[in-house]
N, C-alpha and C positions, 0 to 999 in steps of 0.2 A: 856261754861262750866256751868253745874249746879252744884248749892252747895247747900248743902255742898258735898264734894267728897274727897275721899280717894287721901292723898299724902305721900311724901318724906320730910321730912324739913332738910334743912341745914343751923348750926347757930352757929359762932363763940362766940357770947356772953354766949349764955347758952351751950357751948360743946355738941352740938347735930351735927351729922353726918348719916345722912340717918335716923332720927328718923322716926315710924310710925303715922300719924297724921290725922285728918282732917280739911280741910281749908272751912268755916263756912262764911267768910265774907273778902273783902279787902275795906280798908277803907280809905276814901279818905283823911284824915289827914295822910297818910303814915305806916300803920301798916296795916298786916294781922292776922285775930283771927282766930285761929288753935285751936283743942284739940288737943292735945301732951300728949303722952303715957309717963310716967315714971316710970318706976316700974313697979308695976301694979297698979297702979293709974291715972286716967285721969284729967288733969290740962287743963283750958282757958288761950290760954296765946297772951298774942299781941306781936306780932314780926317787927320789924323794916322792912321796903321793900329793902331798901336800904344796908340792912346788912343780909338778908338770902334768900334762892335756895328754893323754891316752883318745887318738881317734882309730877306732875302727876302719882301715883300708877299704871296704867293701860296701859303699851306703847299702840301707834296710828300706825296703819298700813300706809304709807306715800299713798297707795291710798285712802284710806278715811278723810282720814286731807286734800286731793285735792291737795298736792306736787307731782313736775315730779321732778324728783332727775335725777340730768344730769350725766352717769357716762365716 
C-alpha cells in the first residue's frame, strides 16, 4: 500500500464512523496519522491501532489482491 491513500476511519473515541480520511503513516509506537475531514476542516490526528478500522477507500477486485474465494 502506498501512502498516503484515501480511507474510511472508524473510531469509538472520537465518534467517527466511516469518516473520510487519509492514512499518511502507521507508526510503530501504535498509532496511525490520518488527516480526518471534519467539517470542512482538515485535522492530523494520531489514532490508536488498537481502538480504530482503517478501510481502504477503493474496494480490491479478489482477483487482483491474488484471493481464490472458495464458494
Amino acid at each position: 500500500m502506498e501512502l498516503p491513500t484515501p480511507v474510511l476511519i472508524h473510531n469509538e473515541l472520537i465518534g467517527v464512523k466511516g469518516g473520510a480520511g487519509s492514512l499518511l503513516n502507521i507508526s510503530d509506537f501504535g498509532f496511525y496519522e490520518v488527516n480526518l475531514t471534519f467539517g470542512s476542516n482538515v485535522h492530523r490526528v494520531l489514532l490508536p491501532i488498537a481502538t480504530t478500522v482503517i478501510i481502504g477507500k477503493e474496494p480490491e477486485a479478489p482477483e487482483a489482491a491474488g484471493l481464490d474465494i472458495e464458494r
